[in-house]
Each structure stands twice: as C-alpha cells, then as structure tokens.
N, C-alpha and C positions, 0 to 999 in steps of 0.2 A: 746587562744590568745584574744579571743573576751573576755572572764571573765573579764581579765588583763585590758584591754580596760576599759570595765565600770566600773572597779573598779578605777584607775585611774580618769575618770568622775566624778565620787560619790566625790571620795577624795578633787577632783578642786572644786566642786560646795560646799561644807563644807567648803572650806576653803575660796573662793570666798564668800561664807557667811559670813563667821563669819570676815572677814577684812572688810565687808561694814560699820559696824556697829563701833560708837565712844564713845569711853567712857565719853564724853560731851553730848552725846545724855540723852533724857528722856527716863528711862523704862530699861536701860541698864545694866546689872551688869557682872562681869567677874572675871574669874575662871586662875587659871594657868595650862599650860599643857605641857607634857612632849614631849620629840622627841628629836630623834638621828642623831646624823649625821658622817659621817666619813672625818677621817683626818690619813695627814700623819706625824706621829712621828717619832723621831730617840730614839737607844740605841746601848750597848755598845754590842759588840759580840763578844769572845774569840775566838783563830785561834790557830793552833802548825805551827810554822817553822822549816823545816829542813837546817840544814846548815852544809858540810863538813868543818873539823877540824883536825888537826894532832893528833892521838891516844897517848897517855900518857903514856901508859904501857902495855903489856912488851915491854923493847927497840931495840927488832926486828921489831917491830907493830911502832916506832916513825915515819919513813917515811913513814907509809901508814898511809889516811886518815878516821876518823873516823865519821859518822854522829853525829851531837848533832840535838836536838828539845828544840823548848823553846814555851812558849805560849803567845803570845800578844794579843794586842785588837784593835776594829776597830769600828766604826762607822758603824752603818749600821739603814735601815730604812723601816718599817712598817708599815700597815693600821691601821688604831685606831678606835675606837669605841666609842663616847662620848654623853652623856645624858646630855641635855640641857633643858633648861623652856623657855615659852614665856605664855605672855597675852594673851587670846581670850576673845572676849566679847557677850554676848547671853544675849536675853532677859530677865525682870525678871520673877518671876513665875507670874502665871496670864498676862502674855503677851505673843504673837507671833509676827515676822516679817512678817511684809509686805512691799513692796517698799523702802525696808532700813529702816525702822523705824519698833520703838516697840510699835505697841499697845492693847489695851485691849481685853481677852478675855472673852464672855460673853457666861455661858453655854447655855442660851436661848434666841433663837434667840429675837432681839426689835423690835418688829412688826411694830410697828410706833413712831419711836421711832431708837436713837444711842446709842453701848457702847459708855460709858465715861471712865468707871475703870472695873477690875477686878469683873462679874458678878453684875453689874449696872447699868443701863439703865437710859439714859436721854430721856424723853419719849415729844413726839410733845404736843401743846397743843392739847388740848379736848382731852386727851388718857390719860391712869392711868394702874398702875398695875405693878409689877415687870418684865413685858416682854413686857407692852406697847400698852395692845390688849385687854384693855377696854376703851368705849368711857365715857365721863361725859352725868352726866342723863342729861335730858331734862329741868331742869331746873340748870345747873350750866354749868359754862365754866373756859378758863384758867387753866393756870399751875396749876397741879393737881386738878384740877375742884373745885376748894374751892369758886368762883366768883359766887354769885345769878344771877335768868337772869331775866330780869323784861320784859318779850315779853307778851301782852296779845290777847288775839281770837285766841289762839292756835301757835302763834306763837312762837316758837324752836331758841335758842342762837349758834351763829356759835360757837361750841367749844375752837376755840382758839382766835378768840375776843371779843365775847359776841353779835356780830349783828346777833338784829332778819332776822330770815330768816320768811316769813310772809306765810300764805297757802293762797289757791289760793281766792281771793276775798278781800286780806287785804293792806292796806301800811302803809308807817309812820315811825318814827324811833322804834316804840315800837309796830307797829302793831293794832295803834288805828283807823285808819281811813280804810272806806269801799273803793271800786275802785269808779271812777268816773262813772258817767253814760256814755255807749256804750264803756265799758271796762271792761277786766274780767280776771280771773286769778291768776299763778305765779306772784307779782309785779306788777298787772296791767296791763301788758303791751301787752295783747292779745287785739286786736280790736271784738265786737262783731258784728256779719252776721247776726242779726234776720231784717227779713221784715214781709211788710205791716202791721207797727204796732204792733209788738211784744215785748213782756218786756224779756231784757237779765238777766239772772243772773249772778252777780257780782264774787260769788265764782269759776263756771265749766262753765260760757255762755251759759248755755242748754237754749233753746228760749220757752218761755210760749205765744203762738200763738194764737192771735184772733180769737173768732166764724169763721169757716167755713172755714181754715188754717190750713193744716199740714204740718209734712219734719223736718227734725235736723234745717234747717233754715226757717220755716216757709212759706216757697218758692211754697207750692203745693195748688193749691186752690182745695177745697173740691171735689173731684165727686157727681153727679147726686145720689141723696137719701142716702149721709151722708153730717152728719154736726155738729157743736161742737167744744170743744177742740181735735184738733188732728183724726178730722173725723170717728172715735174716736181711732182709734191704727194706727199710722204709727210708723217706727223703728226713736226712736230719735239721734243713735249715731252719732257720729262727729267725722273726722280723719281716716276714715277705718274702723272706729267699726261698728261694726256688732251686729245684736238683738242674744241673745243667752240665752234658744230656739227661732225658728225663731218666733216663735205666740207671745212669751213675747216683754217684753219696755226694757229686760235687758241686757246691752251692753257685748260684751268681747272686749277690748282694743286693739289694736295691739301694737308690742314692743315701748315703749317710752312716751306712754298717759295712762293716768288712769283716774278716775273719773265714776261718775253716767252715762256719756252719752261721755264719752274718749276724754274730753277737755281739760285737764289738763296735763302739761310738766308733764314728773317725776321728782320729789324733787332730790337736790344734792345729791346724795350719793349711787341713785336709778337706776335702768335699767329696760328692759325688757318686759316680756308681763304684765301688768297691775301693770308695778313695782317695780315686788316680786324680781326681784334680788338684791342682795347689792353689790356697787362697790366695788372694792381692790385695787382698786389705791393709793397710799403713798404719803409723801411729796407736799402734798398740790395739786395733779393730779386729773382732771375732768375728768369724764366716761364721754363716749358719753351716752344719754339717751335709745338709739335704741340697739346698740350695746355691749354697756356695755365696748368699748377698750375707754383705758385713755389716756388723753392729760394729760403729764407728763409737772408739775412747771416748770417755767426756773432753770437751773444745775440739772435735772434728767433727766434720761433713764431708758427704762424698758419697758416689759410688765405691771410691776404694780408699777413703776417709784421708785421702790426700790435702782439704781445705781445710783450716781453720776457720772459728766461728766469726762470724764478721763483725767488723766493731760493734761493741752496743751487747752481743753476748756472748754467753761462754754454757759450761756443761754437755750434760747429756743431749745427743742431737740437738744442742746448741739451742735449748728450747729455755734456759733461764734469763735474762734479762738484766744485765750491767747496771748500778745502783751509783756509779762512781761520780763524783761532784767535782767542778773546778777543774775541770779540764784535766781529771787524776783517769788515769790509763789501764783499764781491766783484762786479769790475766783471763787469757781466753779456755782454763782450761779449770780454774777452780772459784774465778769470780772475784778476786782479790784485787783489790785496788794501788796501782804505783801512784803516787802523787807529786803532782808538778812544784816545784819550787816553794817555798812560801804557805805550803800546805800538807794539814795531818789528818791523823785520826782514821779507822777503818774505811773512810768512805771519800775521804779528803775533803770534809764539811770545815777542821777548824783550819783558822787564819793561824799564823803566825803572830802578825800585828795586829791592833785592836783594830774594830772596824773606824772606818774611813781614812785610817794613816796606811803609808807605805812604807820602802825601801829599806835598805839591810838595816838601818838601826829606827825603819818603822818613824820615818821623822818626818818626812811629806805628806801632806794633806792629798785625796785623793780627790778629784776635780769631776766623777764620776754625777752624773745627774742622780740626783737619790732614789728619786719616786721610779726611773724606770731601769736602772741598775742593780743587778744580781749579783755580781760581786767587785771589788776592786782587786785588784793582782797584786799580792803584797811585797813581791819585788819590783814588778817595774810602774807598776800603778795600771797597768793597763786596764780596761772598763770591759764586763763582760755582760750583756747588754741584756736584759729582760726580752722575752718573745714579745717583737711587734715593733721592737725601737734600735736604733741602728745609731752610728755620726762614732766619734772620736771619743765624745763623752754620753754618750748613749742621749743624747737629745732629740734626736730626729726619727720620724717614722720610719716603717720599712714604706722603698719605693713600691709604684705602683704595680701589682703583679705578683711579690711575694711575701712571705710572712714567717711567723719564727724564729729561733733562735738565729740571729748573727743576718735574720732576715733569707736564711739560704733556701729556704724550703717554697716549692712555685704555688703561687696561688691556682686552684684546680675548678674554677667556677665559671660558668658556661651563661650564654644567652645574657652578656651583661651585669654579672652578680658579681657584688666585691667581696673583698676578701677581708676577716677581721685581720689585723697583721699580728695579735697575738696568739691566735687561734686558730686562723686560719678557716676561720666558720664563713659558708659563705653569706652573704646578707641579699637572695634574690631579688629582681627586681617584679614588677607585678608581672602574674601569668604565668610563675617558674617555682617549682618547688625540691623538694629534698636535698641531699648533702649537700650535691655539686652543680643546682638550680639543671641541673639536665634535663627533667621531667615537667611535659605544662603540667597546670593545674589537672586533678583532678577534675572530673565531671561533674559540672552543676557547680564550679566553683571557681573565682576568676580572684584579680587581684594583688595587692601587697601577704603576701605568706597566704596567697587565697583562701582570704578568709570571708570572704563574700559571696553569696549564695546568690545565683542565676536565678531571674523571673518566669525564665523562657519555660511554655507550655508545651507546643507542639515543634519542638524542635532537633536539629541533629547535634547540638549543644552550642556552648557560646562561649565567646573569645576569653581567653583566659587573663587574656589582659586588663579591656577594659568591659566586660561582660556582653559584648554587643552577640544578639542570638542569629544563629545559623540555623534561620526556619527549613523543615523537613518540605518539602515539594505537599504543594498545595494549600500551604499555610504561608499565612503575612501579616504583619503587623510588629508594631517594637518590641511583645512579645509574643510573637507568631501565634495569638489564640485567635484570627480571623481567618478565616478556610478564602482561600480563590474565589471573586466575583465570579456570579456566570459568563462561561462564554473564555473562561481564564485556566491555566494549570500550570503545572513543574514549577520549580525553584523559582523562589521572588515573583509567583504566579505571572509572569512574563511572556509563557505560550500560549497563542491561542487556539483556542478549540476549533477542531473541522467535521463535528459531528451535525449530521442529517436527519429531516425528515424529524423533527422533536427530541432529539435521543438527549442524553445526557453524560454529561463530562465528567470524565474522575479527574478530578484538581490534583492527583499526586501524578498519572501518568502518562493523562490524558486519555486514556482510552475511552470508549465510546457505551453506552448501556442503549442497547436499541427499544426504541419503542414495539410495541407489539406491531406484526407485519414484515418489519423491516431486518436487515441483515447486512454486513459487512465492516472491513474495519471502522469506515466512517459512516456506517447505517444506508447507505445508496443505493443497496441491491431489496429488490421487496422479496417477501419468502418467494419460494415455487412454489407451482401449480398448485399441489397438493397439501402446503402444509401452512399453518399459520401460530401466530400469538407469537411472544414473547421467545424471543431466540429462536422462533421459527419452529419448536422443538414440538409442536403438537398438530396432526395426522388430522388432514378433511376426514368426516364419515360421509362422502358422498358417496353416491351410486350411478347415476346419469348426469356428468356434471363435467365442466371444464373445470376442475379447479374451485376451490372457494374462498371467499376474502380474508389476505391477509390480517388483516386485523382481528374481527370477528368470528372469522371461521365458518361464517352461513356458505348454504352452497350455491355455486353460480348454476344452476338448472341449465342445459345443453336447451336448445330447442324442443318443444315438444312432451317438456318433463314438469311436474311441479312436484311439493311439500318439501320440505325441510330437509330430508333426504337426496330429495329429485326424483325419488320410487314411483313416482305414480303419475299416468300417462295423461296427455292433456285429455280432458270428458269428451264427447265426441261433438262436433261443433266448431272444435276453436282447436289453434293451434299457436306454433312460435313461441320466443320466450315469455316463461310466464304464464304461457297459455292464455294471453290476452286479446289476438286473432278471430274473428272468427271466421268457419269454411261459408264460402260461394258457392257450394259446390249444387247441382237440379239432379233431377230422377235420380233420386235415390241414390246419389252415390256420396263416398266416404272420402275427406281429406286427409294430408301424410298432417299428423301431428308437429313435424319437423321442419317444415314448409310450405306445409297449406295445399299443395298439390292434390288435385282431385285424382279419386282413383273412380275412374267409371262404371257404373253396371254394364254388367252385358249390354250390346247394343247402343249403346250410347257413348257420344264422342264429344270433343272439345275441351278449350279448357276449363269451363264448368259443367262439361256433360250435359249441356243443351242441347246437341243434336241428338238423330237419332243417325245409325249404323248408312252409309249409302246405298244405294241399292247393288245388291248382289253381297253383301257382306252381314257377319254377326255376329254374335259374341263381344267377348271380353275386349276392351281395344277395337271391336270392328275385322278383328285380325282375322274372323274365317269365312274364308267364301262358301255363299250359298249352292246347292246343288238342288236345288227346288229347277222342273222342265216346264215345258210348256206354258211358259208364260206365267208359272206358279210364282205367289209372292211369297219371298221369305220373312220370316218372323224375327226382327233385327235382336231380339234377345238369343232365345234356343237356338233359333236357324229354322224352326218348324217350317215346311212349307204350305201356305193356303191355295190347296188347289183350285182353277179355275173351273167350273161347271164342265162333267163329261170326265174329268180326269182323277185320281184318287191314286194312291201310296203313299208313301215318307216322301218320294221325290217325286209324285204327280207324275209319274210315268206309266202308269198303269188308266187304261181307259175302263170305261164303268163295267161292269156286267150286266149283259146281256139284260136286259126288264128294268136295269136301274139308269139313270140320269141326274144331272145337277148336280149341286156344291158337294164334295165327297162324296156323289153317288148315292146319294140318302133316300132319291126321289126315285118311285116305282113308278115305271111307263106303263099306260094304259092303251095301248095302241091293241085294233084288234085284227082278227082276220089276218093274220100274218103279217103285221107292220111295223118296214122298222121304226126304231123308237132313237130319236138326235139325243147321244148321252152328254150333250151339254144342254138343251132348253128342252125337251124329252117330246118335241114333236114328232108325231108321228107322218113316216112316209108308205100312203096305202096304195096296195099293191089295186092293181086293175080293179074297177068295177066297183073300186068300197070309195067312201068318201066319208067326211066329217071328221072332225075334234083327233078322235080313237080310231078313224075307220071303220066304224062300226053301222054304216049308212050304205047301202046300196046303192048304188046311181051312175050318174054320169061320171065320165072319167074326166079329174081335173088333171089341167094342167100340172108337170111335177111343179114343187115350191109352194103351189100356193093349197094351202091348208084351211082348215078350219081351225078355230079357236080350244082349248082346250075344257072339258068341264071338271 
C-alpha cells in the first residue's frame, strides 16, 4: 500500500513538473507522450430467442406447439481501452529546472562568477578563467583583466574598477603622494601615537624615539645606566604584538595586523594571524580582518555570500522586503521592480488598460469575479485571485487544507481547527487555542476560543472541551466540592478504605489516622508494651507494671503492686492484682504480695502455716534440726530446748548439780545425812540407818526405792 502511495507521489510531482513549465518560456522544448485512458463503448451483441409456434407436420403434431429460435442483436456496452498523445515540455539539453524556469547547466561550478549558457561562465570582474577562479595579475583589471593598472609605490588595481588600492604609507588617486605628517598606514587614516618627539613612520607608524626614549610609543623614559635609541632593546610591537623570540625586536601579529611592528590593517582580501589567510567571500563581500567571516554585498547570503536573496527580498543581509505587485520581479540586489507584460509604474501597481478590459488593444472584457479578484492580466486576461479564492475566474474557495494567495500556502491548524483561506487564521474548535489551535485551553477555562470559565472546586482541572471537572482524589461531585463518603478515597472516591479498629481515612490517599492505642499501616497492630496514645508516640510512667493501656496510658499494676504509678506495694493482708486478694495466711505469718504465697514464721509449716514445726525440727521452713538430748523438747520456733527434770544446758546434756534437781535444775535437794538427791523428781536416796522425806529420820532401814514423801 505504501509503494502504491509513493508511486502515485512520484507520478503527481512529474506531472506537476512538467505542466509548470510553457512553451513561451526560454530554454523550453517539448516532446509528445503517450497515455491511456478508459472509456465506455457500445457494440452490437447477438442473442437466440425462443418462441412457441404451432408444429407444421405431421398433422397429428398441428395442435401441439413447437419451439422455433431465431437470433437477434442488441446493443450492449463495454470498457475500452484508448491511446492518446498530449504535449509535455522539459528543459533543453544543457538546462535544468529550477523554480519553474530553465536554466543553464554548468559542469563547473563559477566560483566568482554565474552560468550564463550551457557550460559558460560569466565571470565577476577581476576574475578569469573558464570557472572563474583566477584573479587578474597585479597589474591589470576589469572584464577579463585586459585593463593596465597605472598604481605606483606598489600600489595594486581593485580588479573590477581599476582603483588603486595604495599600501600602507601612500594616497592619491594613483598612489603618488606619501601620508601626511602624524599619519600612517592603510589610506592614511591611522593617527600616529609617537611621544616626546619622535618621528612616525608614514608606511607601519613604528615610532623612531629620541636619545634616552623607549616603548612601541616611545612613552618609557630610559632607566638608570641605559640610554640611546631604544635603551637599547625594548619590544616595539603595537596592537597586541608580541617580540617573537622574546630577546629579538621581532614582532608576531595577532589575527587582523601585519607589518614590521603589527601596525598595519590586513589588505582586503586578507585575515588572520599576520594575514596569511585569503578570504572566500563572493560577490563583492568583505571578510572581517580578524576573523576572516564575510559581510556579504547588499542581495547576498552566505557563509561566503555565494546565495542570492530569495524571492521576496533583496539588500543588505537580504533583510528588506520586495514591495513588487502584479507578478513584477525584484532585483535582488537594490530592490527595483521588472514588470511583467501589461504593467508599470515603480512597483508595477499601474494597468496598461483601464480596469476590467484586457488585451493588446485592451478590447476584452475580463470575466474575473470582482468582489474576489486582485487583478485581471491586461494581456492575456488571466485572473489573479484575492487570498482565500482560487477556480479560472477566481470563483471558488481555496480547497480544504490551504489558504492564500493562488491558495498555495498549507493550512498549519492542529486538533481539528480550520483554516481562514484568506488568512490563513486558524478558527479552533472548543478546548484549543492560540495561533495554530496546538495548545488546550488554558486552566480554568474550556470551550469555543475558551471563553468559559470552569466551576470545578477541588479539582485537577477540567476538560477543555466541554468543561467536564477532573476531581483531585477524594473529592466528587459535577463540581468535585463533595470530599469521599466514609469508608471511600482516591480518584472518583472509588477505593475503599481498609483502616481498623476506628481509625480514619484520608479520602486523597487513603491512608489511615490511627486511633489512640493503635498502629500500623491499616491501624491492626496496638501500641507496645510500653507506649500508648495517638501514634503510639507517648512513654508508660509505670514503675512495677506490665505495660499500660494503649489508649489511656493508665498502668496495668504487675501483681502485687497498686497507684497509679504501680509504686506502691499491696498493704499487708491482701495481695494479687489490684491488691484485691486477701492472705490465708495463721501464726503470724506474711504473704508474697505477688501470689499470696505464705511465708512462715519460724516454726510453723503448711500452706497457711497452720502447723507447727515436726518434731525434731525448727525454724524458718522447719528446715533445722533439733539438737535438744535426752528426751528434751525442742522449741519449734528458736530450736530452744526444754529440758526434761534432772537435765539442764542449751542441749539438755548436762545433768544437774550436785544439791539441785527438776526442770532446769532450779529445785534445791533437801536430802540429809549424806543422801543422794534423784536430779530429776529430787528424791532422796538414804544411806543406812536414815529414813524419811530428806533422811533426815533415824530408823529402820527401808527397803532401797521406797521413800518417803517429800516436805
């Protein structure tokens, strides 16, 4: 499809070629060429018809009918194929088109210099040679350099007038006269700088400085033990120049001056460092001396002002503007008007013939549409057609797409905007504005030439078209001034919220505002241990505390703890959390605040410390065994032991002293006459002969054991 395409292209543009061109033109010649075209013919085309008939024979067959056929003809009609001729016209040989016209081709290019004809060159003055890219010597000028130049002191003939161009220290018309005094140079025209008495020179200004004077301007008075010309070696250059080497008097130039001491312009035609470069400028264009870029004649352009100005203008950098009417032809170089046929005047404004008549004797009415017709062509009558209107007789708009003179100009209008056809202005459609409808509306502004202003409140603006608002996330409504129901967020509030535990939704991002307690991105994690409120961001002051509630911050009391803090230990009594508990606990003893757990007194066991210590055991827990002898009972608290009657120490191991008896030994034995005394019930055992209680009775002797009673 696309081949199809540009071959159809190719085909237009050939053909659009070759109809530019007239066979009244110069350069022109034209060939015949064949092509086909289809049509429709008629011819004649034979048919059979059938048609029942009574049968002829045999005469049983008379009353039945018989078929006949016959063949006729008809008209009928077909595609045709037909080869046809027509004129085309092309250049001759040795020509090419350019801009509708045929002109000459030159195999080599004219350097300074235009084809004229067919490999010929009309070459500028001062220039020679069959491509135009030799200059005339030094002593000749003019067309084809045949003109003597009469310049003397070295003075050079401008090539294409013959005016001396004079070197530096000369004038005159012929370069006979020196510069005047305190002048020097190109033309004279440099001022010379020598002080305290110094002679200039007239050719480069270099300053020949009086005894005891140095400097390019003789401006430095001598130092202390030199003296002479030039104290004797200072650097003489002038302009930048520099001694090169630095010990020598010998200057190097910077771009644009030359000379002995870098006083001197560069000559026309020159640039550069000391310059050695040649310019390439054309058509009569001046190099700059420094840089070497050309100021291009008035009607060129160019880097080396090889172009002339394009139709339409002419002058200096081709920057004035062609005023020419009627299709009259402007020199490209001073602005001057050629006029076509039928037409005069500086600008080619007047007719020939009065308006609306034409041809040589002005006697044809011209058939031009008035109202959109700018002029009639007063030889051939042709119509040249007001911007915007086109056809034979300027009747018809331009087609769709462009506008302007002759309708040539493309209409340049974007997003659907037409085109005025005599203006070419475009006419936007709504939503589109400036030159070339490229840009939407403005913001806050929709429409035909968006002149209507947006309702929209909270929004990211609205269609430029037909103002419908593009609400910003978490706003809705026809003009987004309604925020997101709850539970709703983002664009066309369409998402829903996943936040926990109460929190609340931001309708633009949905993010989540936790309730106090709570944390995470959808609020589902509750603070830690330690921390509570609103983002979690504020620190329990507990002190004996698991942690305190998220929300509030009170502290959760460990067992065993109460106030507000948790500082302060459950009162003795009660335990658990809260300190709500109260101990079980018997004899005296103290429960753990933190599980009620009894701690025992001495001596006492269980888990309420009901019992007392087992026997042989005492203390804390029961945990120490007793060392109480003889049967002695221990003291389930201390361990004390209670000795039994007769026995007495810490450990009841110690029997009484002699005269004492009973519980600790307390009791004084009254036994007499030498009797022992029992240190547990303190009865006395009497020896021979005594009897009674104490033995204190003379008598019979009793049996041992059996005593008397004690008093």
């Amino acid at each position: 499809m696309m081949a199809y395409r540009y071959s159809l292209l190719v085909l237009w543009l050939q053909l659009d070629r070759a109809l530019s061109l007239s066979s009244s033109d110069p350069n022109v010649c034209s060939y015949w060429e064949s092509f086909t075209t289809v049509s429709k013919e008629s011819f004649v085309q034979p048919f059979t018809q059938e048609s029942p008939e009574p049968c002829k024979s045999p005469a049983w067959l008379r009353t039945k009918s018989c078929p006949q056929y016959r063949v006729l003809y008809k008209t009928a009609y077909r595609q045709g194929i037909k080869v046809e001729y027509r004129r085309r016209y092309h250049c001759c040989q040795g020509f090419y088109e350019s801009s509708d016209a045929c002109v000459p081709r030159c195999a080599q290019e004219c350097v300074h210099g235009r084809c004229v004809a067919p490999d010929q060159c009309q070459c500028e003055q001062g220039w020679r040679g069959t491509d135009c890219s030799s200059e005339c010597s030094d002593r000749s000028w003019g067309p084809t350099c045949q003109s003597p130049c009469t310049c003397v002191n070295g003075g050079s003939c401008d090539p294409l007038t013959g005016a001396c161009t004079c070197p530096p220290g000369y004038r005159g018309q012929e370069c006979q006269e020196p510069c005047a005094t305190g002048t020097y140079g190109q033309g004279c025209q440099l001022d010379c700088h020598c002080q305290n008495g110094a002679f200039c020179s007239h050719r480069d200004g270099a300053c020949f400085c009086s005894p005891g004077y140095a400097g390019p301007h003789c401006e430095i008075l001598c130092p202390n033990s030199t003296h002479g010309f030039q104290c004797p070696a200072y650097c003489p250059c002038q302009n930048g120049g520099v001694c090169h080497p630095p010990s020598s008097s010998k200057c190097a130039c910077p771009p644009g001056w030359m000379g002995d001491i870098c006083s001197t312009r560069c000559p026309i035609g020159r640039f550069g460092s000391s310059c050695q470069e040649e310019c390439r400028c054309h058509n009569g264009g001046r190099c700059n001396p420094d840089s070497g870029q050309c100021r291009c004649a008035p009607g060129y352009l160019g880097e080396e002002c090889r172009e002339m100005c394009p139709i339409g203008k002419y002058g200096q950098d081709c920057q004035e503007t062609c005023d020419c009417t009627n299709g009259g032809h402007c020199f490209h170089i001073s602005g001057g008007c050629l006029c076509e046929a039928g037409f005069y005047g500086s600008r080619c404004e007047e007719r020939k013939c009065l308006p609306g008549l034409y041809g040589l004797s002005c006697q044809f009415p011209c058939l031009c549409d008035p109202q959109h017709t700018q002029s009639c062509h007063p030889i051939s009558g042709e119509c040249a057609c007001k911007a915007g209107w086109a056809g034979l007789y300027c009747n018809e708009t331009c087609p769709h797409g462009s506008h302007g003179l002759r309708c040539q100009d493309p209409c340049l209008c974007l997003n659907g905007g037409t085109c005025d056809g005599e203006t070419g202005r475009c006419n936007c459609p709504p939503g589109y504005t400036d030159k070339h409808c490229s840009s939407p509306c403005p913001d806050d502004t929709f429409g035909v030439n968006c002149s209507q202003e947006c309702s929209c409140r909270n929004a990211l603006g609205c269609s430029p078209v037909e103002g419908t608002c593009f609400c910003k996330e978490g706003w809705q409504g026809v003009d987004c001034s309604a925020p997101c129901s709850s539970g709703t967020w983002g664009a066309g509030c369409n998402q829903t919220c996943l936040c926990a535990n109460g929190a609340t939704c931001d309708p633009i991002d949905g993010g989540c505002t936790c309730a106090a307690g709570w944390q995470g991105s959808q609020c589902t994690q509750p603070c830690p241990g330690w921390f509570y409120g609103l983002g979690c961001n504020r620190k329990c002051s507990c002190e004996n505390a698991a942690g305190c509630d998220p929300v509030s911050g009170r502290c959760r009391c460990l067992p065993g703890w109460k106030g507000t803090r948790c500082s302060q230990l459950c009162a003795e009594g009660l335990w658990g959390e809260q300190c709500r508990q109260l101990c079980s606990c018997k004899n005296g003893a103290s429960c753990s605040p933190k599980d009620g757990i009894c701690e025992c007194a001495p001596g006492f066991r269980g888990p309420t410390c009901q019992r007392p210590c087992q026997p042989g055991r005492y203390g804390k827990k029961c945990s120490v065994p007793c060392k109480c002898a003889n049967h002695s009972i221990c003291h389930p608290v201390d361990g004390s032991c209670d000795c039994p009657p007769g026995w007495t120490g810490r450990d009841c191991t110690r029997r009484c002293a002699s005269g004492f008896f009973g519980s600790n030994c307390t009791s004084r034995c009254h036994c007499q006459h030498g009797a022992l005394c029992d240190p547990g019930t303190g009865s006395c055992s009497c020896p021979s002969g005594y009897t009674g209680a104490h033995c204190e009775t003379r008598g019979l002797q009793i049996a041992p054991g059996v005593c008397g009673g004690q008093n």
